[in-house]
N, C-alpha and C positions, 0 to 999 in steps of 0.2 A: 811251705815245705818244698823240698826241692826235687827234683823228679827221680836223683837217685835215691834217695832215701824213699818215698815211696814205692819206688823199685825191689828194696831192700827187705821194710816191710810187707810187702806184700809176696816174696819169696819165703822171708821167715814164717810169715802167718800160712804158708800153705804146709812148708814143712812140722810145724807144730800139728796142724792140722792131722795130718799124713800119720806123724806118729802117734798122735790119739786115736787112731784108728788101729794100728797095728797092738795098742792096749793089750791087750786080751790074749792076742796070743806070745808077749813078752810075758806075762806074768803066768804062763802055762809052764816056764820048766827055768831051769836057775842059770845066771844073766854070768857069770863065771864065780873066780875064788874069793873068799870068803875075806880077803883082806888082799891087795894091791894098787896099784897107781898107773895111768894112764894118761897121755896126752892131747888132747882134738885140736882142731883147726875150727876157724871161724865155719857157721853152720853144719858143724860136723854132728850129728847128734848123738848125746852123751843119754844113755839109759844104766841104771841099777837098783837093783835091792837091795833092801837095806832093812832088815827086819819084818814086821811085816806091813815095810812101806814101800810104793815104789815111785823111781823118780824119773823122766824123761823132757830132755829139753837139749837145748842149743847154744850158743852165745853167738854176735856178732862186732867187728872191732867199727867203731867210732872216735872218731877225736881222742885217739888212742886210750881209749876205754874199753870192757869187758862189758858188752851190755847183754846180764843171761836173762832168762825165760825158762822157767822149769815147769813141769805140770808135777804134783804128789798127789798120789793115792792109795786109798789102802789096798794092799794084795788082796785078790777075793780068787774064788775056782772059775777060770774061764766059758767053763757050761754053764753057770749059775748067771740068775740075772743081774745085771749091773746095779745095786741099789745104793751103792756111794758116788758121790761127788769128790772134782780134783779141787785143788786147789793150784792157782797159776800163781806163782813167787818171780817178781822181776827185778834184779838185781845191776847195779854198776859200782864194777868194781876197776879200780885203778891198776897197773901192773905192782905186781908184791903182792894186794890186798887176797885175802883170806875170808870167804863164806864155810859156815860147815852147816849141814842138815842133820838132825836126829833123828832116830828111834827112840821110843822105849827100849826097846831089849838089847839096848846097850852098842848098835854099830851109826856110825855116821859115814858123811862123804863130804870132803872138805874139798872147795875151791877155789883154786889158786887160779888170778890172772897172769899171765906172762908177758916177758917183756914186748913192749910197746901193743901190746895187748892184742898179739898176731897168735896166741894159743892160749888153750885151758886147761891146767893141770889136776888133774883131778884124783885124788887121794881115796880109799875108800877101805873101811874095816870097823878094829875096836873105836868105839868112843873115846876112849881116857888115852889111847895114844895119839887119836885126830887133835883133840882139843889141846894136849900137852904140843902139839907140831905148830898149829894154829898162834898158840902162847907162842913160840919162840920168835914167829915173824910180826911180833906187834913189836914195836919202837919203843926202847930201853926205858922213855919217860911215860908211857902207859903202865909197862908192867911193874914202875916202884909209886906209882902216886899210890896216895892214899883213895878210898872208895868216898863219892860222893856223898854230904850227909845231908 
């Protein structure tokens, strides 16, 4: 492993760190609107709601890849004791490529890597309009094959 990449990793792992900590009091009041889109930069950290889920995490560019780190958990009252566990989601995504997260009650947060994978686009609202935006950037011979049998 090379010394900047452990460099690298161990800035990111503090930053994750940092915003699991601050936890608690992001999920004490609402993260903004209920539906919009937003751009970050490499470890810029990306937090929202999203139903009654919440997500906070980062990405950094490698071999011109989108490499994220999210933490999800369920929203709880900030006074109350912490009796849920996150879950950490690590994702690489290519520039173009498209993750989306759900809820139940119907909102997601769809991720876009950007070109040469220097930024994160991050889309966030209804579900049925994320997944229809998601649909549009998959490649022409995805969205006519037929389904696996």
């Amino acid at each position: 492993m090379s010394r900047k990449t452990i460099s690298i990793s161990t800035f990111a792992g503090t930053i994750a760190a940092s915003l699991w900590a601050l936890t608690p009091l992001a999920l004490s009041g609402s993260l903004g609107p209920m539906e919009g889109q937003a751009q970050y930069l490499p470890i810029q950290s990306i937090s929202y709601e999203f139903g009654s889920k919440f997500m906070s995490g980062y990405f950094v560019e490698q071999a011109a890849t989108c490499f994220v780190t999210l933490m999800i958990i369920e929203r709880s009252d900030p006074e109350a004791e912490l009796s849920v566990t996150a879950t950490r989601v690590r994702l690489a995504l290519n520039p173009g490529q498209i993750a989306g997260v759900d809820s139940e009650e119907g909102y997601s947060v769809n991720l876009t890597c950007g070109e040469s994978a220097k930024t994160m686009l991050v889309d966030f609202g209804n579900r049925e309009k994320l997944m229809a935006l998601q649909a549009l950037a998959l490649p022409d011979d995805l969205t006519t094959s037929s389904p696996v049998k």
